[in-house]
N, C-alpha and C positions, 0 to 999 in steps of 0.2 A: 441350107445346112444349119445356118444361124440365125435366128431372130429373136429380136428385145423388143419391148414394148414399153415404155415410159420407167425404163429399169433406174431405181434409185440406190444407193447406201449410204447410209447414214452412220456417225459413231459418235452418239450423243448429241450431240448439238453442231457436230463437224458432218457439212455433206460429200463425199469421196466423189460419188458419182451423182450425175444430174441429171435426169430424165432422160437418157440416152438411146435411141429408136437405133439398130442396128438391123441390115439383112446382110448375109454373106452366105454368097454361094457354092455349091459343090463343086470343087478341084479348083478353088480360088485359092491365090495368096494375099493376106489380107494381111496390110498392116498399122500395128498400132504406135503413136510415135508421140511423144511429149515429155514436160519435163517430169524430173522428182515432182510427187504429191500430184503430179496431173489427172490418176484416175485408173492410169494404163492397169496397174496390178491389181489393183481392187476388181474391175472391168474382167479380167482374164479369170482370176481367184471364183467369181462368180457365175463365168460361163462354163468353167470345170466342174461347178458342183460343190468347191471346197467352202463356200462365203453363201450363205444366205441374205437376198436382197432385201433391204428394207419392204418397198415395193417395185411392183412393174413384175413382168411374164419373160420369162427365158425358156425359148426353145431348142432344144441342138438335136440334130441328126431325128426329128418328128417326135420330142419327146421333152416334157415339161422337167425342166431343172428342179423344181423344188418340189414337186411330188417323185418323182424319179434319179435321186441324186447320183445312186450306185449304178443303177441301168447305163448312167449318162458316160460314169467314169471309165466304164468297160469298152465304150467305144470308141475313147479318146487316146492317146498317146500324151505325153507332155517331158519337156525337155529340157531343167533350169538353167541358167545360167552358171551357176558353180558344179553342174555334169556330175548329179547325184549318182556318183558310184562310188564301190567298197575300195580304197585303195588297197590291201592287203590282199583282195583276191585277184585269181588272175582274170585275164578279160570273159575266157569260156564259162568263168564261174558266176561272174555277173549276168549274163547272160540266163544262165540258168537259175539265178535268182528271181528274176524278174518273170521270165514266167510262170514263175510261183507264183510272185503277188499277182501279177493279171489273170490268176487263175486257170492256165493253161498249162496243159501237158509236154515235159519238153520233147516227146515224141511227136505230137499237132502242131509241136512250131518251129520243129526243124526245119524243114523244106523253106519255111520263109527267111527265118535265120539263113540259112546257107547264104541263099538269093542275095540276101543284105550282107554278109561278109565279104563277097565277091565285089559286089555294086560298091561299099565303100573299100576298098583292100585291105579288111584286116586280120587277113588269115592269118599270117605271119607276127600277130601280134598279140592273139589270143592267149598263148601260154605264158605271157608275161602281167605280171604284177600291173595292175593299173596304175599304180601309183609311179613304175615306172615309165609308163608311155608317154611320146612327146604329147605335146596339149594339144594341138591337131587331130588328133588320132583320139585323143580320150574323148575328145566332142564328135568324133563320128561314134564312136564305142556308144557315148549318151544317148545319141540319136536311135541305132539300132535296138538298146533297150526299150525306148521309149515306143518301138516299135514290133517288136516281137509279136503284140497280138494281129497285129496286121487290120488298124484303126484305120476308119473310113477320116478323119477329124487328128491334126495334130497342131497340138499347142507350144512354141518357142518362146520361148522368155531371157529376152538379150544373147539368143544364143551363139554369139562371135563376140562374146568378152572375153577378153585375155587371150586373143591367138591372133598370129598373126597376118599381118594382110593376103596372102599368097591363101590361108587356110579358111580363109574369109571367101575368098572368090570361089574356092574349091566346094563350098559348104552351100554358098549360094546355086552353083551347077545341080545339087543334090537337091534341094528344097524345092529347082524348078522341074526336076525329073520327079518326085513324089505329085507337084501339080499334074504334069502328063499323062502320071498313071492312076487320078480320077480322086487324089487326096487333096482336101482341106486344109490349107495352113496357115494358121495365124502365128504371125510375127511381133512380137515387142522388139523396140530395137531406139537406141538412140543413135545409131549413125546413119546420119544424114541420106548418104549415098545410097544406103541399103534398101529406103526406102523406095528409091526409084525402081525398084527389081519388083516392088510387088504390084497386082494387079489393079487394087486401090488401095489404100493409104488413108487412115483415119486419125488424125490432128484435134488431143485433147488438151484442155486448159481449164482447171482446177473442176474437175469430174465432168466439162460438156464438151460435146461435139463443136470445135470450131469450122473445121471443115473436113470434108469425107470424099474422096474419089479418086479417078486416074490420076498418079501424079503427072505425067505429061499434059492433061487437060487442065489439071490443078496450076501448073508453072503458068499453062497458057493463059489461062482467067485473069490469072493475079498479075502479070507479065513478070516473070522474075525467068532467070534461067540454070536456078539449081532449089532442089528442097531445102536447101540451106537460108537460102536468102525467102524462101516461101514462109518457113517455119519464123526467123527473124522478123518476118512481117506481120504474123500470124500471133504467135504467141511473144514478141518482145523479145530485143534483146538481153534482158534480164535473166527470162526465163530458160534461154538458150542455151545460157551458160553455166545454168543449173544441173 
């Protein structure tokens, strides 16, 4: 679904990213884990389409990021962390905003809408004000946005900031039912834990790959018995704490 190829960025004289070789496969959960300034956002920025690489080749879904940047983003889904919605409108209406911008009919993207109102419960929540919802809900609300076109490819970026752990677990159940049903999902995430849910786990430090793979195979290598104390080993206590 993803591959790099000696992918760099550069901003001036500062290197973000460092020759970074990535594959990641279809209906994988793949995650990306490091501190501030590690690379993660630049990395992500750039397999979206949004960041042109200095050098190196990115391909997503059989299809060249920088000859094809719009092609790429029609395919994708993506998700921020602060749950880019309209507070002022109600939830049905974000909903129907968003398939504006992805370009879709809200008659073509009903049937999948429904599907995903049910699958997260937010029927009962749609004619309220987003700005009122609890922040549980407004991060599944995010999600279904991000998914209205019904993207083969979706992009997370620290998506369980600011909710709480019960909403955390619940969110993770969901991310692993999108893998099931043959989606893509890359994870940015700094907790620790969250890591261990995904299928491999890629570990940056100051734009390279430190290490990349099963976090269970990854604890056993290293011998440590949590991502926490892996990452500690990996990238320093320092940078842990960043």
């Amino acid at each position: 679904m993803i591959e790099t190829i000696n992918l760099n960025r550069k901003f001036g004289s500062f290197t973000a990213v460092d020759n970074l070789n990535l594959k990641i496969d279809k209906a994988e959960i793949f995650g990306f884990l490091g501190a501030n300034g590690a690379g993660k956002t630049t990395t992500l920025r750039m397999l979206c389409g949004l960041l042109t690489p200095t050098s190196g080749t990115i391909t997503v879904n059989g299809l060249n990021v920088v000859k094809n940047p719009e092609a790429v983003k029609r395919s994708l889904g993506y998700m921020s962390q602060k749950f880019s919605l309209y507070g002022d409108l109600r939830g049905i209406e974000n909903l129907q905003f968003y398939t504006g911008i992805y370009g879709i009919s809200w008659t073509a993207a009903k049937t999948n809408i429904k599907s995903l109102i049910s699958q997260f419960d937010l029927d009962k929540y749609l004619k309220l004000k987003t700005s009122e919802l609890p922040m549980g809900y407004k991060q599944r609300l995010s999600l279904v946005c991000a998914l209205v076109h019904n993207p083969p490819l979706v992009f997370l970026d620290e998506p369980t900031s600011g909710v709480d752990p019960k909403a955390r677990r619940e969110f993770w159940q969901v991310i692993n039912e999108l893998a099931y049903r043959g989606k893509t999902v890359i994870v940015s995430t700094h907790f620790m834990d969250e890591a261990e849910y995904c299928n491999r786990v890629l570990i940056m430090q100051a734009g390279r790959e430190e290490v990349c793979g099963n976090p269970l195979q990854l604890k056993q290598s290293h011998r440590v018995a949590t991502m926490q104390q892996l990452f500690l080993k990996i990238a320093g206590a320092d940078n842990a704490q960043s």
